[in-house]
N, C-alpha and C positions, 0 to 999 in steps of 0.2 A: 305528661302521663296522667290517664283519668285514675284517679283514686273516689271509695263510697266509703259509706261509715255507716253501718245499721243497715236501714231498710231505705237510707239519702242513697241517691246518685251522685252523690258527690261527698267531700268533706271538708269539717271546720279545720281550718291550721288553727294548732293549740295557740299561738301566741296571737291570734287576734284579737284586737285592744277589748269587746266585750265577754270576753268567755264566757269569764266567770262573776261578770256584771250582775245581780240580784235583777229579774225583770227585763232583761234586756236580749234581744235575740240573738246569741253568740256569731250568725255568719255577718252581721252591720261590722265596718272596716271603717265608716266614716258616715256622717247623719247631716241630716239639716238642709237640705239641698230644694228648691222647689221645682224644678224641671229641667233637670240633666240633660242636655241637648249634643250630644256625641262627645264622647270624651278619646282620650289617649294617651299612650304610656310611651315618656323617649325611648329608646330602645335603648340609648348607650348611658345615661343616667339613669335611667328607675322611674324619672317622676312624673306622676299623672295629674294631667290639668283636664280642666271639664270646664267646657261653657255652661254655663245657667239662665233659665229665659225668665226674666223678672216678670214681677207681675205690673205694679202700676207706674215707675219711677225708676228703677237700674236695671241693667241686664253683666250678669257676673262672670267672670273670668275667674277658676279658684286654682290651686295649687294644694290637690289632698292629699295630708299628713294622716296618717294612722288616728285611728279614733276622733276625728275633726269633725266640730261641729259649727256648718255655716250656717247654723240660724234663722231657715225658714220655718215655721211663720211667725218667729218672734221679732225678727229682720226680714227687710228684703235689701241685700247687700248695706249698706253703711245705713241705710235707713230703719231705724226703731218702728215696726208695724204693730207689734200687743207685745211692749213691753213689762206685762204686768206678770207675763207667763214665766213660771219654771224654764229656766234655758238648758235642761238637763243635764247630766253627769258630768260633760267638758264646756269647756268655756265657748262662747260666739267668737268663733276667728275671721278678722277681716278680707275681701275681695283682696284675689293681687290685681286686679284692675275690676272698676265700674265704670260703665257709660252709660251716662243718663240717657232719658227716652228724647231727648236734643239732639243727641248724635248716633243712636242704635235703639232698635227696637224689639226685635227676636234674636241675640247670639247663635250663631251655630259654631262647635266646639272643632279643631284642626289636629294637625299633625304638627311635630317638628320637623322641620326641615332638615336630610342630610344628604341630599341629594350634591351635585358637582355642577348645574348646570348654571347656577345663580349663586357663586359662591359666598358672597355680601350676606344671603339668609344665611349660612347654613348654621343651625343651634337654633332657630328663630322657630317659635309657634306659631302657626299661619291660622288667623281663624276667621270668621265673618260672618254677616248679618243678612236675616232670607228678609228680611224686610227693604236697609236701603242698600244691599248690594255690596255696601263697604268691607274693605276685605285689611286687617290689620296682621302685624306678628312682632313679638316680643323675644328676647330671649333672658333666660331664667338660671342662675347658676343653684339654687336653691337656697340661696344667702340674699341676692339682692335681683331685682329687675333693670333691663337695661335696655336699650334702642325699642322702647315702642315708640310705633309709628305706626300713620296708616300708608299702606302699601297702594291701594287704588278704589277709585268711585266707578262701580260699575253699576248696570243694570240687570244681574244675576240673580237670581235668588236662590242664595247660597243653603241648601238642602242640607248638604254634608261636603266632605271631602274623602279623598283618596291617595294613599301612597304607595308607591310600587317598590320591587326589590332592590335599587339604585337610590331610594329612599327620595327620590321627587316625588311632590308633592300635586295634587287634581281638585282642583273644582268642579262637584256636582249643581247643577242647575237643576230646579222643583221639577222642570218639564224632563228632564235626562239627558240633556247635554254636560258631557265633560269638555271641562278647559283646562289651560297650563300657563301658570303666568310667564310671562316673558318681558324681559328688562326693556322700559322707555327711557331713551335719552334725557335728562331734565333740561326743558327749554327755557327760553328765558319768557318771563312775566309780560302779558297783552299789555303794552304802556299806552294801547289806544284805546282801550275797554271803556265804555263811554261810564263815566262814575257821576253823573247827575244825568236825571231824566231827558232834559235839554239837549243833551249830546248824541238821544239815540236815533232823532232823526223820526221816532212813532208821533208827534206834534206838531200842528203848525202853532198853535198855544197853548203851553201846559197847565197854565193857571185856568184856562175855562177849558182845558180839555178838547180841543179842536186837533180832529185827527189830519197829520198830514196828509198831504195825493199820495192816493193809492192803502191807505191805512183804513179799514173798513168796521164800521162801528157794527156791533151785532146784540141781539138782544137773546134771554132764553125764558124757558117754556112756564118756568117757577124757580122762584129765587132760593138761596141757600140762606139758613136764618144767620144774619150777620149781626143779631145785636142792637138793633136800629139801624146800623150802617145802612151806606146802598154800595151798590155797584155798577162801575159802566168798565162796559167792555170792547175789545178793540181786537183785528185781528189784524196782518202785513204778511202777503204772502210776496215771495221777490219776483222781480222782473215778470214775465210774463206766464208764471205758474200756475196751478188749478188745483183744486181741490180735488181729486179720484174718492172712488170708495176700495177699501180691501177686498180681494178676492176669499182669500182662507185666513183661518184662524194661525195664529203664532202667539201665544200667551207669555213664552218666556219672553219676548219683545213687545210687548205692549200691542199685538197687532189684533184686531177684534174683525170677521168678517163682516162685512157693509156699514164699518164705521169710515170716517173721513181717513181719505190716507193724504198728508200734508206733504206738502216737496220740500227740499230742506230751505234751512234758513229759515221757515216760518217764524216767526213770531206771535204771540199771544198774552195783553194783556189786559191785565184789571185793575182798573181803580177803586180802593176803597174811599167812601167819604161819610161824613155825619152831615145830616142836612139844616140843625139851628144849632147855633150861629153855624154856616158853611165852611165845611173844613177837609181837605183829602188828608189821608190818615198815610195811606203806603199805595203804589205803585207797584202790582205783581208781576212777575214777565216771565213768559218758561218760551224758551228757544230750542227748535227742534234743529239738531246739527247735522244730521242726515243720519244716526243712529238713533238717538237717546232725547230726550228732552230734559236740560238743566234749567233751575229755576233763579230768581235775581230778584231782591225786592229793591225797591227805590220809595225811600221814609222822606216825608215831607217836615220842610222847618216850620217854624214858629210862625215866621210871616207869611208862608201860603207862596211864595216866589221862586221854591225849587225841590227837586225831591233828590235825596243823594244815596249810591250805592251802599248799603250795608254790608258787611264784613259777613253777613251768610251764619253765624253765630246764635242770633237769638237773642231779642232782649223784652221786658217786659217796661211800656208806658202807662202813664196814665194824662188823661186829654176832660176837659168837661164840655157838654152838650146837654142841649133840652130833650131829653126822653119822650117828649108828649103833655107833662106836666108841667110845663109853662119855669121850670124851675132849672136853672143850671147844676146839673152833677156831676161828680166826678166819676170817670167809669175808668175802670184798665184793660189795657189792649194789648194782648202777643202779638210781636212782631215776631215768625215765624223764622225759625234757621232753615238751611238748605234742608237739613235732613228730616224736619219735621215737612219741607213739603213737600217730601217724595212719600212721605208715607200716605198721604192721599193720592198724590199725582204718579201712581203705583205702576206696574205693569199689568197688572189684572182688569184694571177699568179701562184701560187704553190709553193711561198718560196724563191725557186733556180728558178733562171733565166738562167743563161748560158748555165748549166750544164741540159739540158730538152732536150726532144723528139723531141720538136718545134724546138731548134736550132743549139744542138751539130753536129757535122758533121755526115752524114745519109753514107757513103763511108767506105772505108777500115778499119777507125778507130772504128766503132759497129763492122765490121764483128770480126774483132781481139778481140774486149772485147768478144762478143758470145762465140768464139772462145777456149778464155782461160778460159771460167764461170764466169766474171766479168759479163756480161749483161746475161738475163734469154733469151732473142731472140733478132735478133735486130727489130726497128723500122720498118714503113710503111716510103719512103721518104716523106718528105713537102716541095714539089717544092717553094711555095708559097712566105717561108722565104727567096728565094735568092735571091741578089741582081742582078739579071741578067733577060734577059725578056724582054717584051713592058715597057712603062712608067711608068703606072699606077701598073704591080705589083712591080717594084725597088722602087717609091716612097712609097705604102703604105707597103712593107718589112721594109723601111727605120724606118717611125713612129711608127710600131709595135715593134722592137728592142730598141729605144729608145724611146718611150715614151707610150706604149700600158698598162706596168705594173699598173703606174698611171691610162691613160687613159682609164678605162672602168669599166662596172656596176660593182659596190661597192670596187674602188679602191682608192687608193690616192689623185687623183683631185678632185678638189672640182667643176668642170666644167663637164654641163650633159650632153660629148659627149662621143664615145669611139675612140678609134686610133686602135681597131685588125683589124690585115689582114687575121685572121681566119674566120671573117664574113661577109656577105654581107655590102659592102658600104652603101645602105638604112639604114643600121640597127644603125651606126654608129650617125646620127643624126649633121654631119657637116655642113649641105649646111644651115640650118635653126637654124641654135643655133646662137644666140647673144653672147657677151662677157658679163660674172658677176663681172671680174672683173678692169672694167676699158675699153674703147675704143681708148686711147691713142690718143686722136682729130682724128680719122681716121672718112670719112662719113659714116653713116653708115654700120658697121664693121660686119661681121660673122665671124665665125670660119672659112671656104673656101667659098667666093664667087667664081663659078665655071667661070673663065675666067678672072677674075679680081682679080689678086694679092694684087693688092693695098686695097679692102677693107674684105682684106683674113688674120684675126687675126694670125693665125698658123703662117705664114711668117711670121707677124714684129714679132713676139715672138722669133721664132728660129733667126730673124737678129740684134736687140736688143740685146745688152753685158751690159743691167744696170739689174736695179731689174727687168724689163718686162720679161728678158731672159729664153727662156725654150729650153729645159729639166730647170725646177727649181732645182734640185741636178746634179752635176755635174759642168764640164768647162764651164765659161762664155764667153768665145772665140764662135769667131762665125763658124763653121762646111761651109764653101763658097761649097765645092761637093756637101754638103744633102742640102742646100740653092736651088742652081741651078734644082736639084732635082727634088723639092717639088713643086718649085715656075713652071719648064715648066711642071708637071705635072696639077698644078691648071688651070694654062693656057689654057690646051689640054684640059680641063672638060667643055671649051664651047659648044654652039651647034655649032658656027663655030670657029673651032678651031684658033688659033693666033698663028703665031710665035712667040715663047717667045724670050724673049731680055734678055740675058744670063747677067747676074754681073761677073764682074770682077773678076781675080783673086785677092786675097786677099793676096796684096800687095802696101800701099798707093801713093810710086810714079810711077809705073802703072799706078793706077787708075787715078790718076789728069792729067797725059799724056794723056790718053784714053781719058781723057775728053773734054783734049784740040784740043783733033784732029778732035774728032763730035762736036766743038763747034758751036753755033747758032748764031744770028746777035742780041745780044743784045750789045757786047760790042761796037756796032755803032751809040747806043741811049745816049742819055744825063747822065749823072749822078744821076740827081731827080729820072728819069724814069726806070736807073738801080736797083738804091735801093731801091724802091717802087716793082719792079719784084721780089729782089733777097729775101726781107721780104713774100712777097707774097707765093713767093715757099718754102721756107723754114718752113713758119710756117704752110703748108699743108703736113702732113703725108702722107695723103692717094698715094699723088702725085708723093712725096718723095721717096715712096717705091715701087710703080708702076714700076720704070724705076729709079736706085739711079744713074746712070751714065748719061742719058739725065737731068735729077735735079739737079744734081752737073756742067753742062752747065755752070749754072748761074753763078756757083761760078768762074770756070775756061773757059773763051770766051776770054781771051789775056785782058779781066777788073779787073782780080782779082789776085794776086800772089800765090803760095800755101803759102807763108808765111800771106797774107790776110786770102785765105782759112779758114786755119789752125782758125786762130785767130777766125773769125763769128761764126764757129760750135764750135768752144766753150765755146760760151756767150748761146749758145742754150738751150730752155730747156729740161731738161733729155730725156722727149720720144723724141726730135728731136738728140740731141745730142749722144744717145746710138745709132742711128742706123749706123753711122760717125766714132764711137771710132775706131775700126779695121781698118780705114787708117789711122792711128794717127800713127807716131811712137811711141815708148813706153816713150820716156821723153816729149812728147807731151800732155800726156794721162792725164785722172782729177784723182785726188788721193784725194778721199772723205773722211773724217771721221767717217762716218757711223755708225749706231745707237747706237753702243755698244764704248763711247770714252774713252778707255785705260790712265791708268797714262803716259805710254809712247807718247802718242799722246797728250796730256795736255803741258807735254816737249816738244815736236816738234813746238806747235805753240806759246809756250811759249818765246821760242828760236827763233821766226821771226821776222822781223823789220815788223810791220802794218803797212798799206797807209790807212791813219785817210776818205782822199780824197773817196779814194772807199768803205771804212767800212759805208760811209756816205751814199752810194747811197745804200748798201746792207740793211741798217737800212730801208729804204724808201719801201724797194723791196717786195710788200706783196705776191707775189709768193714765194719767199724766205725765209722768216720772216713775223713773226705780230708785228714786235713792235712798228710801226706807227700807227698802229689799237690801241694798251694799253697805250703807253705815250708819252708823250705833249713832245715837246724843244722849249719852248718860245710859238709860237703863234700855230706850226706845229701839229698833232698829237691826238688822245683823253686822253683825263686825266680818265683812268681806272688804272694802273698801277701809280708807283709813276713816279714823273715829274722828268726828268734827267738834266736837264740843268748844273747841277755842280756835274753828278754821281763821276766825274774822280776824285772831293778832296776826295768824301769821302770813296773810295775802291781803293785797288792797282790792276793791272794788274792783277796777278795770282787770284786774290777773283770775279771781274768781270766775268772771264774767266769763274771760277766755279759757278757764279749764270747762267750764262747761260747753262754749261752743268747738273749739279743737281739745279735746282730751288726751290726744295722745301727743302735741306739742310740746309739751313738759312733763314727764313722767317720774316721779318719785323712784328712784330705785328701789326703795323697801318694796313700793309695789307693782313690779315689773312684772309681767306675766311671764310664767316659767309652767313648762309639759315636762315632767316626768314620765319614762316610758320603762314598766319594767321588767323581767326576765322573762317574768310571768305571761304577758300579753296585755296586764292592766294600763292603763293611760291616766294622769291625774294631772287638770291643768290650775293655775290659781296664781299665788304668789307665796314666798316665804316667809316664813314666820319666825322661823330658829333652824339653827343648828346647833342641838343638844347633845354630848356625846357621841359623836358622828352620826346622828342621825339627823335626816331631814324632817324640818314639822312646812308640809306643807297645808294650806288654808286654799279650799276650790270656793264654788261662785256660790254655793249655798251655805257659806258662814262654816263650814265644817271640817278640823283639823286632821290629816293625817301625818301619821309620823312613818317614817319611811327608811330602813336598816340599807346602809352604804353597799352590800353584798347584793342587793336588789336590785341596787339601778340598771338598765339597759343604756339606757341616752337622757343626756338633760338637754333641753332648750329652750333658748332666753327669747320671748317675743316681743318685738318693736314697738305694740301699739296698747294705747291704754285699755285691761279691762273695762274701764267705762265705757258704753256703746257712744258712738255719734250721735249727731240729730237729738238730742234731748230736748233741744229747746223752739222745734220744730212746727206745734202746734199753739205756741204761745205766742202771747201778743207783746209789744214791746213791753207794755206796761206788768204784764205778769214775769215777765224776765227778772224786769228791776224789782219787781215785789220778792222774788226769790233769790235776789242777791243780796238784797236788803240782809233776808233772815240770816244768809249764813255771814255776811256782817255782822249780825248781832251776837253774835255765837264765839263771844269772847272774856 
């Protein structure tokens, strides 16, 4: 029944948790969400879950409670993103599931299942992912989560879903296809899946890469920036097969008109290698099955004598090689999970990437395939792809090889511009697209401001080596050629064009040389005056990036040492400091513990001597941490969290260490997180403090006591997980770990 209220078309239910909130817009039911992506309510339970599409790191699954607050943008799911911020009136309540951007990338939110067809669901939440297709469901009693699972790896991209009056459940697909799942037998496990390279039968030598008969080695038009790496590539198509072209477009299958249509069985792979001292790093393989193409890495051992099937999981190396500078360094390398290579290897670019019309070589190597009946004709050239030319086509060749896959209508980005060089620049949508996810302090930021690099998001992306860094898969090394590129290409897109001011090679005593030799006249001002400039410049991105070699001035004018240098951009924060790392030498460099902290990484800072002195100022540091926001020491501090003044008697080292990486593995009952819900429509979450003559004294997240009459309550409930967020210790380095474990050791 439509009910209005006033001059609304509609109305507020008195008991909704903000009524009568001070400031707060009474029809908000629940807050904190960063992009609800289809939600829905069980029909025979009440409760509503909503997929959420993460921004750089999870994608959330939630279960919203009245007045709940999930915490975007002070989280993005378990992830602490501006922890420094008010987390307003109710507490950050955690994901009932997160999946990392390893295993999902866009969430799209489902139905419960109560449908008869597939009795095994039914109570289960069917939800899934428009990026790789995967389709999971869970079921929820509103107490505890149970049988998740994922249900199947498709190649759909799951738009939304649908359910009918039988309560079955539909899969919409982006293009308009609906589907309906339907129960697969479980078979038993390929025990002849060849698990070392050796066994696939694509080599007649693996170690020097000699492809077997009939295995055909292919080169393309312009390389993807790999880092230093190189690549060779290989294609096997079976028995007596050919390569066709497509007739029409089919997007929701990866089918592109006049791209190569492959027979099945095809095969297609790539070796990565470093070429001083000579080393293959991983063997790529994506196998077309006559639907779909699944991908298979094969990791090379120590001794160079085999490469062996990976678990498809994801792990992160690190290998050293000569760079160019004559110097052996250490570098780290993703080894890439299935699901991270489908988010390139997409259905919008047609799958295969390399191996395409667009980029394999258009010269002697089709005519030869023609030739011997591998290709059905060859190609039309595509001048376009080369990196050769005026500016503007070598730079936008450059972003269409690397990042066009993602970049465009209904791919991987989660950003609404495109990077093809197959279309009109208008069409492309950069000059006027803002940043969604984060402006990194820059003024005023677009995706390309045409003439001004500095508020040209594309560049600090590509110059950035932390989490800003794009290409988001792949080397987080900085590419200095496609830099220089890019950056005098944006330049040249004024009306009047500028000389661009080229960067350095990407080599850090170079660069601080360079620096010193265009230095400016600061170092002949006072010392006050200096450091008041050198804060000033530094903490301007925009400025910083504009010209990093006149910005670095500051640093190096005959005022500053590189050993000074060195030292300031390190105290820097992340977006200033990522842009800096690549003139760091490598033991210079910050070695973070990062969101995922390993038993072996617990050892490492376990194993450090802490300076109590600096744990002390990192405790204080609420760009860093909140814990001066949650607890008191002495007079310092809000008493939300318990008071630590003598934490150090009552836990040892290694137990502190672990409340700060898992927080909610041992939780104090005093301070269990409890929602009060009450007659009224108000919500008050926190922990307890007393119980004073029947009355409740509850304490919420900003240190602030309510007391609360037993005739008021509606519902009380007890929560699982520590108010303290996760990932606290996420941007630190081991060594500042152990410096803040140090201090609250000392704190006895």
């Amino acid at each position: 029944m439509h009910r209005s209220e006033g001059r609304k078309n509609y109305a507020i239910p008195a008991d909704n948790p903000f009524v009568k909130h001070p400031g707060a817009r009474p029809e908000v039911w629940a807050y904190g969400f960063r992009n609800p992506w289809r939600m829905s309510f069980d029909p025979e339970t009440g409760h509503l879950f909503v997929g959420d599409v993460g921004w750089e790191l999870w994608e959330m699954i939630y279960d919203v409670v009245k007045g709940g607050n999930y915490g975007w943008a002070i989280t993005e799911g378990p992830q602490p993103v501006k922890p420094d911020q008010e987390p307003g009136p109710t507490p950050i309540l955690k994901p009932l599931i997160s999946h990392s951007h390893v295993e999902a990338m866009s969430i799209t939110g489902g139905y419960v299942y109560r449908g008869n067809r597939l009795p095994e669901l039914r109570g289960h939440w069917i939800y899934g992912d428009y990026v790789t297709g995967k389709i999971w469901s869970f079921r929820h009693d509103g107490k505890s989560l149970s049988g998740h699972s994922e249900l199947l790896d498709s190649h759909i991209r799951v738009v939304c879903f649908g359910r009918d009056h039988a309560g079955e459940v539909y899969i919409v697909d982006y293009e308009g296809q609906i589907y309906r799942l339907e129960k697969n037998e479980e078979t038993a496990a390929n025990k002849s899946f060849p698990r070392k390279l050796s066994e696939t039968g694509l080599f007649a030598d693996i170690r020097k890469q000699l492809p077997a008969e009939g295995v055909v080695p292919y080169e393309v038009q312009a390389e993807q920036w790999l880092g230093g790496a190189r690549a060779q590539r290989f294609v096997a198509i079976p028995g007596d097969g050919q390569v066709s072209y497509h007739k029409r477009n089919n997007l929701a299958r990866g089918v592109l008109r006049d791209a190569f249509a492959f027979p099945a069985d095809t095969v297609i792979a790539r070796t990565i290698s470093v070429p001083k001292p000579p080393r293959h790093i991983e063997t790529q393989i994506l196998h077309f099955n006559g639907e779909g193409w699944l991908p298979y890495n094969y990791v090379w051992n120590e001794e160079q004598t085999e490469a062996h099937l990976s678990d498809g999981q994801g792990a992160d190396i690190e290998f050293s090689f000569d760079d160019g500078g004559g110097e052996l360094v250490k570098r780290p390398w993703r080894l890439h999970s299935s699901t991270e290579c489908m988010t390139c290897h997409m259905a919008r670019p047609g799958y295969v990437l390399g191996l395409h019309h667009q980029y394999s070589d258009v010269g002697s190597q089709h005519a030869d395939w023609v030739a011997s009946g591998l290709l059905e004709k060859k190609p039309k050239p595509l001048h376009w792809l080369k990196q050769e030319g005026n500016l503007q086509r070598q730079a936008r060749a450059y972003l269409h090889i690397n990042c066009a896959h993602c970049h465009r209508r209904g791919g991987g980005g989660t950003a609404p511009f495109e990077l093809r060089a197959d279309q009109q620049l208008e069409r492309n949508r950069l000059f006027e697209t803002a940043p969604n996810q984060g402006a990194f302090g820059m003024y005023d930021p677009k995706i390309i401001v045409p003439g001004d690099a500095g508020r040209s998001l594309l560049l600090y992306r590509m110059a950035s080596t932390g989490g800003a860094h794009m290409p988001k898969l792949g080397p987080r090394s900085v590419d200095w050629q496609g830099l220089q590129l890019v950056r005098a290409w944006i330049n040249e897109l004024a009306d009047e064009p500028i000389t661009p001011s080229w960067l350095p090679e990407n080599d850090w005593q170079h660069m601080f040389e360079h620096v010193a030799k265009s230095a400016n006249n600061l170092g002949n001002t006072g010392s006050g005056t200096r450091e008041n400039a050198l804060t000033k410049q530094i903490n301007l991105p925009s400025n910083l990036f504009q010209d990093t070699a006149n910005s670095l001035n500051y640093l190096m004018s005959g005022c500053f040492s590189i050993e000074e240098a060195l030292a300031r951009l390190s105290q820097m924060p992340p977006h200033i400091y990522d842009l800096f790392e690549s003139f760091f030498p490598n033991s210079k460099k910050r070695k973070i513990l990062g969101p995922t902290i390993d038993s072996a990484q617990v050892a490492e800072v376990l194993s450090l001597k802490g300076d109590a002195t600096n744990g002390a100022k990192l405790f204080r540091q609420v760009d860093r941490t909140q814990c001066i926001n949650c607890h008191r020491i002495g007079e310092e501090g809000r008493e939300v969290g318990p008071e630590l003044a003598r934490i150090g008697e009552k836990y040892s080292r290694a137990q502190l260490l672990e409340s700060l990486v898992k927080p909610s593995r041992y939780i104090d009952p005093r301070f269990q997180s409890v929602s009060i819900d009450l007659k009224s429509g108000v919500s008050y979450t926190g922990y307890i403090v007393s119980r004073e003559d029947g009355n409740t004294v509850l304490r919420d997240l900003t240190g602030t006591n309510h007391t609360i009459k037993p005739y008021l309550i509606e519902s009380t409930t007890r929560g699982k997980l520590s108010l303290m967020p996760e990932g606290l210790l996420q941007s630190f380095t081991p060594q500042e770990a152990a410096d803040l474990v140090a201090y609250l050791e000392s704190l006895n």
